[in-house]
Backbone as CSV, one residue per row, in Angstrom:
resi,resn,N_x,N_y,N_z,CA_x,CA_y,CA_z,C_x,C_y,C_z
1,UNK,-14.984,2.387,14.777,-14.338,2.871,13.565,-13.175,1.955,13.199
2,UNK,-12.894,1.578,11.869,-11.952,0.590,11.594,-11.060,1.745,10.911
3,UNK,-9.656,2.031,11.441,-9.291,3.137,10.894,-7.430,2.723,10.184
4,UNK,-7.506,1.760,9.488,-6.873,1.633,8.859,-7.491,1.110,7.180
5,UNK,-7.534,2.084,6.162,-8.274,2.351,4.980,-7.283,1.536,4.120
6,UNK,-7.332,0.466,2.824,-6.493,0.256,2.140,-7.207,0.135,0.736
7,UNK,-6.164,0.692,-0.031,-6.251,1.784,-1.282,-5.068,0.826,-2.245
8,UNK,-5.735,0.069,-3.626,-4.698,-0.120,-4.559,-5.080,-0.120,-6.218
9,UNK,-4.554,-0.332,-6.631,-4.894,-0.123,-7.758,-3.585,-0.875,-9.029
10,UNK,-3.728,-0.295,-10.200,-2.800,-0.945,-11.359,-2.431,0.485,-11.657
11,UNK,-2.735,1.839,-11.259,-2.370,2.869,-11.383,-2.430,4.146,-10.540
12,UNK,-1.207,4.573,-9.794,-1.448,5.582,-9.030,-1.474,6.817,-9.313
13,UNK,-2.667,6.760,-9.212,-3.040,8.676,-9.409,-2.702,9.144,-8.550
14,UNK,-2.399,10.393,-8.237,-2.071,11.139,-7.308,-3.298,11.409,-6.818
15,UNK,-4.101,12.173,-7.121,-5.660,12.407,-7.125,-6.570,11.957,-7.330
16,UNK,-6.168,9.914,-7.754,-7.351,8.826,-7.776,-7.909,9.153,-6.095
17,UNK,-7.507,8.933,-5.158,-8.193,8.883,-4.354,-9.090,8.054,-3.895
18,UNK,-10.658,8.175,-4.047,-11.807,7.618,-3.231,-12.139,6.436,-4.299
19,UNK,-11.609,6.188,-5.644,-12.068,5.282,-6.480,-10.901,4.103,-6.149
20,UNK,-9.938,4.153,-5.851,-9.069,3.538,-5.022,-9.447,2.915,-3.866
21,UNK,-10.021,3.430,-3.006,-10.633,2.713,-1.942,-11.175,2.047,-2.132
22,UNK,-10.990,0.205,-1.240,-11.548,-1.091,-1.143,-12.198,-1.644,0.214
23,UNK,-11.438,-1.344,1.318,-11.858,-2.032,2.514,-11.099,-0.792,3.964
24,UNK,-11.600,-0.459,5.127,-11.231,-0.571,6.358,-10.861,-1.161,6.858
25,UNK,-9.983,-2.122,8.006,-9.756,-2.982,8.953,-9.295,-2.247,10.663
26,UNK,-9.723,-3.240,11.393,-9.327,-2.626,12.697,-7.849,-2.619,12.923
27,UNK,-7.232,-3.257,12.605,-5.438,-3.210,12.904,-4.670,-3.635,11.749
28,UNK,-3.467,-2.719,11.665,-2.602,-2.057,10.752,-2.093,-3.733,9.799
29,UNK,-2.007,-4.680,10.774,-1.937,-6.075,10.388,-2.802,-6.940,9.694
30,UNK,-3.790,-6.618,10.096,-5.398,-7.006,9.445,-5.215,-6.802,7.649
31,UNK,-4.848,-4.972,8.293,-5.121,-4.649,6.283,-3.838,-5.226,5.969
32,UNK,-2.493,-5.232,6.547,-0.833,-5.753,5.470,-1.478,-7.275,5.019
33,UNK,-2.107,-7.660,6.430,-2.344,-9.634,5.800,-3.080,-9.794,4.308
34,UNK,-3.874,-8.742,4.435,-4.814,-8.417,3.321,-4.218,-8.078,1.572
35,UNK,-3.150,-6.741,2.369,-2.358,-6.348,1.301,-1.397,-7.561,0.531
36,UNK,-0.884,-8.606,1.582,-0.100,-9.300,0.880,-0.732,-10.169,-0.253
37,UNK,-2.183,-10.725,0.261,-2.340,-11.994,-0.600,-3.262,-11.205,-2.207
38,UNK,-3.506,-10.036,-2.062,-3.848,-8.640,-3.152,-2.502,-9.063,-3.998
39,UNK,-1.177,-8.805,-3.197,0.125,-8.297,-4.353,0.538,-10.051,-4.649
40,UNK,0.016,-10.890,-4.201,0.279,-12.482,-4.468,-0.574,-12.716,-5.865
41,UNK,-1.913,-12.773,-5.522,-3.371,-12.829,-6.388,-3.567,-11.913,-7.517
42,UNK,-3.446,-10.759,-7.487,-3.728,-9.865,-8.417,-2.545,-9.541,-9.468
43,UNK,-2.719,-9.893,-10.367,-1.747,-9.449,-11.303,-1.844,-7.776,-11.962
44,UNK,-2.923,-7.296,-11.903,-3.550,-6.045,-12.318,-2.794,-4.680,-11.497
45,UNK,-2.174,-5.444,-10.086,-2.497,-4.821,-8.959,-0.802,-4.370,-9.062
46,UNK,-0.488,-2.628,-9.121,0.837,-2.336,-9.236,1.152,-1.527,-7.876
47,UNK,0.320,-1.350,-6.612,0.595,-0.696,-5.695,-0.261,-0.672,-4.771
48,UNK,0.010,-0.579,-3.162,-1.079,-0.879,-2.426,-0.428,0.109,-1.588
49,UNK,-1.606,1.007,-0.827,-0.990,2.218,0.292,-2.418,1.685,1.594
50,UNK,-1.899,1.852,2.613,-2.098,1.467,3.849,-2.516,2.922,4.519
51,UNK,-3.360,3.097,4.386,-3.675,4.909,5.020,-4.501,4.268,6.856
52,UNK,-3.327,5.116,7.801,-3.220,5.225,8.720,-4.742,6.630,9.449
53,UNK,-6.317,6.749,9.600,-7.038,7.710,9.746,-6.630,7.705,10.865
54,UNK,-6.248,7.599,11.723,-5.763,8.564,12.789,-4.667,9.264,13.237
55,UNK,-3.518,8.840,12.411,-2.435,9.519,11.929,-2.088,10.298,11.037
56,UNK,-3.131,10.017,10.082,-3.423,10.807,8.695,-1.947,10.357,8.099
57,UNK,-1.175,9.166,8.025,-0.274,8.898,7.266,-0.183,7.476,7.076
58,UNK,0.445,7.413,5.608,0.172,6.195,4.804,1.682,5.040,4.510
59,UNK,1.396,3.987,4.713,2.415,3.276,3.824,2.060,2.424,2.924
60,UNK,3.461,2.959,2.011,2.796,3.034,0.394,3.881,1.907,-0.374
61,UNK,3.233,1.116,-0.955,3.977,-0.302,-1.406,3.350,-0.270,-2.640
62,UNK,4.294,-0.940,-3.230,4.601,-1.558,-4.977,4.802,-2.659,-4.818
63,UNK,3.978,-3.356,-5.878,3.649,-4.911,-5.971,4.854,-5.028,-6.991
64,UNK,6.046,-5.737,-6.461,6.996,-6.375,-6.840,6.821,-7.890,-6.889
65,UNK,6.415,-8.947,-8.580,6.622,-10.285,-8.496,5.898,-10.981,-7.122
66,UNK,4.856,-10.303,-6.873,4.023,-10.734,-6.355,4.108,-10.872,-4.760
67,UNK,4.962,-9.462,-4.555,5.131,-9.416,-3.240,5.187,-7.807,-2.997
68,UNK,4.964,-7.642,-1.744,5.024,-5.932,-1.498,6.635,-5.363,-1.253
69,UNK,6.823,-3.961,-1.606,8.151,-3.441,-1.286,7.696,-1.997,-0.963
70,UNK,7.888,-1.807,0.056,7.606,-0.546,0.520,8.435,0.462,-0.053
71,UNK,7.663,1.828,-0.125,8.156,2.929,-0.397,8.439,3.989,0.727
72,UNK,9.689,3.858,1.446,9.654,5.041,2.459,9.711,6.329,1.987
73,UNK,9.885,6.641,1.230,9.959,8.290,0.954,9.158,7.973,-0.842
74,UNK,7.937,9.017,-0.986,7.364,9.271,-2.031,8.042,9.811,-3.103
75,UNK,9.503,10.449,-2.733,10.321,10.834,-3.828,11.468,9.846,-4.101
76,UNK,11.593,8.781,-4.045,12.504,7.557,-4.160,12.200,7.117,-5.584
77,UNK,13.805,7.058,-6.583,13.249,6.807,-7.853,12.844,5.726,-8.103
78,UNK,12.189,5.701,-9.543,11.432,3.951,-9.351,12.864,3.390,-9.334
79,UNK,12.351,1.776,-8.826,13.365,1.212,-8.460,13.900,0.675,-7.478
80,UNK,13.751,1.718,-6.756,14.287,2.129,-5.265,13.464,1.931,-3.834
81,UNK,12.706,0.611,-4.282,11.873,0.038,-3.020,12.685,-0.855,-2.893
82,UNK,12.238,-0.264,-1.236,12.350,-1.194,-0.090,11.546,-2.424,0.383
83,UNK,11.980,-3.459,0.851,11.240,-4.925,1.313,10.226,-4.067,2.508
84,UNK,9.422,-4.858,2.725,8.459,-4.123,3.891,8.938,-4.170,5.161
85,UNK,10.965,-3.973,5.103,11.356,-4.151,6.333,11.775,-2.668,6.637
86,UNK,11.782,-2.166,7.845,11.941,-0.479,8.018,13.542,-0.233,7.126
87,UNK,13.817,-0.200,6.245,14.449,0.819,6.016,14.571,1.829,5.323
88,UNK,15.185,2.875,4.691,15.139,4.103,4.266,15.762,3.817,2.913
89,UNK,14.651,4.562,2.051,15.217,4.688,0.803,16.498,4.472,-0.037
């Protein structure tokens, strides 16, 4: 089972869901290497979430100028991303 799922799009639905889905990978690194050259390449591309299936939890990034900025908390106003380095809103 490759259980890291990655999901992006030019628009996040809350309830897009399964039309969102692109690829599995075996490690959490596999899909970010993936995610980065998506938020480099794709101009279309306004957000990429990293869904964790065996944790059942996701990290969820906005394609900032062609780079990712993580979102630690889903209620953070726009704006208010973080670099994909751990910190808090």
């Amino acid at each position: 089972m490759k259980p890291y799922a990655l999901f992006y799009g030019a628009y996040n639905l809350e309830m897009g869901g399964v039309i969102d889905f692109k690829q599995s990978y075996h490690t959490e690194k596999e899909a970010f290497e993936v995610a980065t050259q998506i938020a480099k390449n794709d101009i279309f591309t306004s957000w990429i979430q990293i869904f964790d299936k065996k944790t059942d939890t996701a990290k969820i990034y906005s394609v900032v100028d062609g780079k990712l900025k993580e979102r630690k908390d889903k209620t953070c106003p726009a704006g208010l991303f973080e670099t994909a380095q751990p910190q808090a809103c």
